[in-house]
C-alpha positions in Angstrom: 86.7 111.1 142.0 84.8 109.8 139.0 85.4 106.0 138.1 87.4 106.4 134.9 88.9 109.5 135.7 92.8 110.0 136.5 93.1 111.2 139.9 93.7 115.0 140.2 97.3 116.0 139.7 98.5 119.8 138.6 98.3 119.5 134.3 101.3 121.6 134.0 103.7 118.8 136.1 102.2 116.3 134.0 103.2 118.0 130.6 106.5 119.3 131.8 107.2 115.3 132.7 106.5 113.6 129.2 106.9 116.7 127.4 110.5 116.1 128.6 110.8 112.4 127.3 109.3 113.5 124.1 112.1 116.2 123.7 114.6 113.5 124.2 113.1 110.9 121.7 113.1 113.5 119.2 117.3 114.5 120.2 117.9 110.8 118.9 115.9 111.5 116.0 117.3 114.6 115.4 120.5 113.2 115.5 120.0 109.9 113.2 118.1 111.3 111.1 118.8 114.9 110.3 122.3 115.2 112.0 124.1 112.5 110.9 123.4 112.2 107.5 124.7 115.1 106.7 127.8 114.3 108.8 128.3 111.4 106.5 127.8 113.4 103.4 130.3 116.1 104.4 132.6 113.3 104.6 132.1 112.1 101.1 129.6 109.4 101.7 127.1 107.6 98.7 123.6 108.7 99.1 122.2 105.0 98.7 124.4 104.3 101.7 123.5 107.7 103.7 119.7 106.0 103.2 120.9 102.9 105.1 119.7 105.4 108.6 116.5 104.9 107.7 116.8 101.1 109.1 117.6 102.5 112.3 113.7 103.2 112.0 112.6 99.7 112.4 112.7 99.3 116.4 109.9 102.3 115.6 108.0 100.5 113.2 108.1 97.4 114.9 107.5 98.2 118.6 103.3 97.3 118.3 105.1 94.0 118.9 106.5 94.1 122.0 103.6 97.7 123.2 100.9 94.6 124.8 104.0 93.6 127.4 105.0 96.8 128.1 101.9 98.3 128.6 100.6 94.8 131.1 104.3 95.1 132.8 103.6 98.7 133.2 100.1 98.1 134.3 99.7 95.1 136.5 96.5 93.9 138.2 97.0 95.2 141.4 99.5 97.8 142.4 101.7 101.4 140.9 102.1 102.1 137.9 105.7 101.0 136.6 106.4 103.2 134.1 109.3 105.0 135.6 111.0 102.1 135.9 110.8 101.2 132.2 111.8 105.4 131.6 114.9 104.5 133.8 115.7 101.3 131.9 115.1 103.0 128.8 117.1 106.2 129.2 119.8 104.4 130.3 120.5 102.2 127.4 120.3 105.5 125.2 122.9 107.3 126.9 125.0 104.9 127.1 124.5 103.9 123.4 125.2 107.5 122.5 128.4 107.8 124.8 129.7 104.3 122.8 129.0 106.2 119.5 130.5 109.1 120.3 133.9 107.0 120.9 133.5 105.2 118.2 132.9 108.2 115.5 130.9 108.8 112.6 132.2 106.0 110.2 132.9 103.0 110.2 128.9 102.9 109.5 128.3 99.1 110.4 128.9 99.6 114.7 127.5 103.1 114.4 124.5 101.8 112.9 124.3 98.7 115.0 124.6 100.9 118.4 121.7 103.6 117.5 119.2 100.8 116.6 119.6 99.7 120.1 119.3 103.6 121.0 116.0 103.4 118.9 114.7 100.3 120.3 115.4 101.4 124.2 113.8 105.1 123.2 110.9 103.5 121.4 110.2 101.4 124.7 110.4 104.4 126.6 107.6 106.4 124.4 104.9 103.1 124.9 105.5 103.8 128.6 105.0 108.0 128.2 102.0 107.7 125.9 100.3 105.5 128.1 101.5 107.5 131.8 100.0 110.8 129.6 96.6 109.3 128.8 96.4 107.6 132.3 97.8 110.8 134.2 95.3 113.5 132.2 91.4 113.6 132.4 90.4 113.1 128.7 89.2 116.7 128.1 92.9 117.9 129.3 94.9 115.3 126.5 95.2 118.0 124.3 98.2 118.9 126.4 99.7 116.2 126.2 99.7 115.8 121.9 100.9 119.2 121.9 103.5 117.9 124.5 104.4 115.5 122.1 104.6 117.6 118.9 106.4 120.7 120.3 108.9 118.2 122.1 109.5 116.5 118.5 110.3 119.8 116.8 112.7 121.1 119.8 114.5 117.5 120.0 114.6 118.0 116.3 116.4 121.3 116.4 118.7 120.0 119.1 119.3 116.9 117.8 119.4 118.0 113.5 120.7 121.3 114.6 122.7 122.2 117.8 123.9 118.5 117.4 125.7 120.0 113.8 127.0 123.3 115.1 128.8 121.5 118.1 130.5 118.7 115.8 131.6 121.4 113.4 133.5 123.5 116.6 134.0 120.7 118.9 134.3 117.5 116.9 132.5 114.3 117.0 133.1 113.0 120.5 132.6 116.2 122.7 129.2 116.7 120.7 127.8 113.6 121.1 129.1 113.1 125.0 126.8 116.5 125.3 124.0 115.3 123.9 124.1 111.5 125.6 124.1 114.6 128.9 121.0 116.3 127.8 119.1 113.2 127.8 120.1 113.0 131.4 118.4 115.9 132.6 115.7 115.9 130.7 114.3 112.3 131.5 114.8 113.5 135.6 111.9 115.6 135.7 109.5 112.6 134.5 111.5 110.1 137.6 110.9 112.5 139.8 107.1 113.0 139.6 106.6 109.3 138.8 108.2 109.1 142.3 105.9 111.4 143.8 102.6 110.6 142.4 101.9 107.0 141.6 99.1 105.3 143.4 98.7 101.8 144.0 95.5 100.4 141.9 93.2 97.8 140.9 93.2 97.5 137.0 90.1 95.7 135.5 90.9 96.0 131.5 94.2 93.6 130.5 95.8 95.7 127.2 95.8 93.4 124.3 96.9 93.9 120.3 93.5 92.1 119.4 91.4 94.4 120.5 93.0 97.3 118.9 93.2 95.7 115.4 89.1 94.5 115.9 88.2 98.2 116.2 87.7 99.8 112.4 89.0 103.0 114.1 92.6 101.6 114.3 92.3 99.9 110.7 91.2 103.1 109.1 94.2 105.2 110.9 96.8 102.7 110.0 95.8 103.6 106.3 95.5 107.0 106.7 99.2 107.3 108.9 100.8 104.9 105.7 99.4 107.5 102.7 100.3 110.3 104.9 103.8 109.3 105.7 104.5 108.2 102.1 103.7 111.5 100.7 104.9 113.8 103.2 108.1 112.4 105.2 110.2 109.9 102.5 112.0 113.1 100.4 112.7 115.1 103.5 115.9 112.9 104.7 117.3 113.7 101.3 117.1 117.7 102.2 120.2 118.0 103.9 122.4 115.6 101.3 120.7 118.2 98.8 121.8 121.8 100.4 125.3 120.3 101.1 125.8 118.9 97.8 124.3 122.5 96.7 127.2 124.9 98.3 125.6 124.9 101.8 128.4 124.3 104.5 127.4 121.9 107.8 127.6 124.7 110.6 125.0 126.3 108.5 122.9 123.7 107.5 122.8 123.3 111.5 122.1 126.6 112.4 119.2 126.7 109.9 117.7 122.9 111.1 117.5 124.3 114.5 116.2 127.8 114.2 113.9 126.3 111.6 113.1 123.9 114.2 112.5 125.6 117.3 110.7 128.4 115.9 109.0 127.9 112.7 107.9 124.0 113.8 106.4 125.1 116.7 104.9 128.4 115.6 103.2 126.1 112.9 102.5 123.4 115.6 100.7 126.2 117.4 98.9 127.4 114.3 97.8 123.9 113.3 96.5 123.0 116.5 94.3 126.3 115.7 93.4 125.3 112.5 92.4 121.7 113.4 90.0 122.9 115.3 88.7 126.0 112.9 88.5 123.5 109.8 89.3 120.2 110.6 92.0 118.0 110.7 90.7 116.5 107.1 91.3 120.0 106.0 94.9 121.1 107.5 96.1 117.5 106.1 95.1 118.3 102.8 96.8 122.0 102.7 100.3 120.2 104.5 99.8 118.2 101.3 99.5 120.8 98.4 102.2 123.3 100.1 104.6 120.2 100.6 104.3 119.1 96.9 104.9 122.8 96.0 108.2 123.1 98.1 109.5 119.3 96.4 108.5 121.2 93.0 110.9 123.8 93.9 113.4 121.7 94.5 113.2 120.0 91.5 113.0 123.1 89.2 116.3 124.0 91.0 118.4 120.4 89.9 116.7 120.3 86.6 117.4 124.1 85.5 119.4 125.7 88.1 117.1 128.5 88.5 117.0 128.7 92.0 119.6 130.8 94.2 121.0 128.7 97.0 118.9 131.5 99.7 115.5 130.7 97.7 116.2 126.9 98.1 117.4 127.5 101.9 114.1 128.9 103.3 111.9 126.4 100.9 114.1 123.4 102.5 112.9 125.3 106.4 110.0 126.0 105.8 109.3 122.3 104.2 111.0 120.2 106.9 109.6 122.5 109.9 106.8 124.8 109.0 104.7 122.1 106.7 105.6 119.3 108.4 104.2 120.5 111.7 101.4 122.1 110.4 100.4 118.4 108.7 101.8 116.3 112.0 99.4 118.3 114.8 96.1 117.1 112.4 97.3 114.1 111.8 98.1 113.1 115.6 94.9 114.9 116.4 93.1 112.0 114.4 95.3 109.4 116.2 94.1 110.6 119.6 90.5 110.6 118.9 90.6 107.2 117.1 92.4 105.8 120.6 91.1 103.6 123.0 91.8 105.5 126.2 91.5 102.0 128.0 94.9 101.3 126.0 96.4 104.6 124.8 100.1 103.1 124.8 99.2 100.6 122.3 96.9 102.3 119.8 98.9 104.9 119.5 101.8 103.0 119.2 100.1 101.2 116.3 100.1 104.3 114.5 103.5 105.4 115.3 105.1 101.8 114.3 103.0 102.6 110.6 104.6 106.2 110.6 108.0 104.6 111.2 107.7 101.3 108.9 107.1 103.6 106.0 109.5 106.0 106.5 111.8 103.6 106.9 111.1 101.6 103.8 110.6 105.3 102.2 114.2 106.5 103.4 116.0 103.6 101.7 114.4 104.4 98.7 115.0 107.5 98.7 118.7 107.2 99.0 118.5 105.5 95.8 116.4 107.2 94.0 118.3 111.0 94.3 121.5 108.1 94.2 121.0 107.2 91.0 118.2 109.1 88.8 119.6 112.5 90.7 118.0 115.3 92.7 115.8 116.4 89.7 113.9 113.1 89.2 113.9 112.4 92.7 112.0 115.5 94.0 109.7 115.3 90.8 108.2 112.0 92.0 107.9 112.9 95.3 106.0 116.5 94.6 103.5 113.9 92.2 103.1 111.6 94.6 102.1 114.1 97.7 99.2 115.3 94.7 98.2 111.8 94.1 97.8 111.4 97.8 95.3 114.4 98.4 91.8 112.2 97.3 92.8 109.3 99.8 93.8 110.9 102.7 90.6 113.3 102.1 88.2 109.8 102.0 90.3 107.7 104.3 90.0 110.9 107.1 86.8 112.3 106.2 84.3 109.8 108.0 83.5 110.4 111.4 85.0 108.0 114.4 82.2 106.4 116.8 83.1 107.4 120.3 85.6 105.9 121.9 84.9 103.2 124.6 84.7 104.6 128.3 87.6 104.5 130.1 88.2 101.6 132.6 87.8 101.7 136.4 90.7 102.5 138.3 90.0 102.1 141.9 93.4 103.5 144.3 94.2 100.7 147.2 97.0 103.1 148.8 98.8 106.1 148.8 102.2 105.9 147.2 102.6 102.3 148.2 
């Protein structure tokens, strides 16, 4: 074996372990972010307060605090890797935090809120430990498996979690849905424990993971930029989509229905085609068309609150292929570019870098949201966000358009035992 290279292991295990934990991440997203708001609505809840989920972001945003630990408690000096045991810890908390909500119910918001940013803090944990077990598990050449791991798991979580989650409350209630989903998570965090189980080696670890020498490289500065324009300008109108198709005549079984067939096909058929196109044009390129089609679909919806000239069918597939088609197409570039500015000596916390900057503005972006459709309406709302995805274009083409230096060699990993 090569020094620097992961020992050999069978590429499909590997991506059928994370790509499970990613799946799961994204059924708590799904949930808080796509599900439950329009739960809330349905029930006659203020958009400026539906907003309030976005807080339930900030665990996300703020997790580059906490990545150095996790990633030197994963990691130690001598010894395996831990990161099943954070996976464990990790999963846990989650399901229990969605069995307690699912007792509680939708509303009052205050415990609900309180016990899915504890879901979001123990989830975000978890993804530190499967970035990092994905870059340490794969040879470099083979990572590409593991972003597409990552996207594809976001956009079926997202149709479980936005979509199926939706279909069961509307037949089964409240309770019963969520108890199925805090279930799912179960089984799909077992295939990661099991091969952690069965393939961890005990090393020697030279390089100690540090925040420092992530924010010294002008990789990790220039990405942090580029994931804060990109994020403003794509992501904050989107949690305001379902509040908008309910408010426009679209009932919740539908709106669910649509989330995750919109979801599970369209977001990863346009995953799949933007991995393709990333590496036709460019991921400078694919950002840039995400951009212009995304401002085109918030036009739409615009034109429809200002003038009512668009049939509720019209704004259905424009809300679809917004949310899944675009977004994906935009997401796979965009992560791309965060993989190859990555130190692969300390995956878990670059990455995570970028991630916390994705989540810190759409948090910040989802509260303003809910104001801003709250109290200048749909029209004015969706107006400012189509300008502002334009405006974006020329930075995210400059900030993404020079060249990364290489990244720095991987460290050497030297085994001292066989599953010790």
């Amino acid at each position: 074996m090569a020094k620097g290279e992961p020992a050999s292991q069978p590429v499909a295990a590997i991506v059928l372990a994370v790509g499970g934990l990613y799946v799961a991440q994204s059924v708590i997203g799904g949930i808080t972010w796509s599900g439950l708001p329009a739960v809330l609505r349905g029930q006659g809840l203020a958009l400026d307060d539906v907003g309030l989920l976005s807080l339930i972001a900030l665990p996300w945003a703020l997790k580059f605090l906490w990545a150095p630990m996790v990633e030197r408690f994963r990691l130690p000096p001598v010894g395996r890797n831990r990161s099943g045991v954070i996976v464990a810890l990790g999963g846990g908390i989650s399901i229990a935090g969605l069995a307690i909500v699912g007792a509680i119910g939708p509303s009052p918001l205050a415990p609900v809120l309180a016990c899915l940013t504890l879901v979001a803090f123990a989830a975000a944990t978890v993804d530190i430990a499967c970035d990092g077990y994905a870059v340490e598990s794969l040879p470099r050449a083979q990572h590409g498996w593991a972003n597409a791991a990552q996207v594809g798991g976001a956009y079926l979580g997202s149709a479980i979690g936005g979509g199926v989650f939706l279909v069961l409350v509307a037949r089964f209630g409240w309770m019963h849905a969520m108890w199925a989903m805090a279930l799912l998570l179960v089984l799909l965090g077992a295939p990661f424990l099991l091969r952690w189980r069965a393939s961890s080696l005990s090393e020697h670890r030279a390089h100690v993971p540090s925040l420092s020498a992530a924010l010294r490289r002008p990789e990790i500065r220039r990405g942090l930029l580029a994931a804060a324009l990109y994020v403003l300008a794509q992501k904050t109108a989107l949690m305001m989509l379902g509040p908008f198709l309910i408010d426009a005549g679209l009932n919740l079984a539908t709106l669910g229905i649509l989330n995750g067939v919109g979801s599970m096909f369209l977001g990863l058929g346009a995953a799949l085609l933007g991995g393709g196109l990333v590496r036709v044009l460019g991921a400078r390129a694919v950002l840039v068309i995400a951009l212009v089609l995304q401002a085109m679909a918030l036009a739409v919806f615009a034109a429809s609150d200002l003038f009512a000239v668009m049939p509720l069918p019209v704004l259905v597939a424009v809300a679809v292929a917004s949310s899944s088609g675009i977004m994906a197409l935009g997401f796979v570039a965009l992560y791309a570019q965060f993989m190859h500015w990555s130190d692969p000596r300390q995956g878990g916390i670059d990455f995570t870098l970028f991630q916390s900057m994705d989540a810190l503005v759409s948090m910040a972006g989802g509260v303003a949201a809910g104001h801003a459709a709250e109290h200048l309406g749909y029209g004015v709302f969706f107006t400012a966000a189509s300008l502002i995805a334009l405006v974006t274009i020329p930075a995210i083409a400059m900030v993404t358009g020079r060249p990364a230096r290489p990244a720095p060699a991987s460290p050497n990993l030297a085994p001292v035992g066989e599953n010790q």
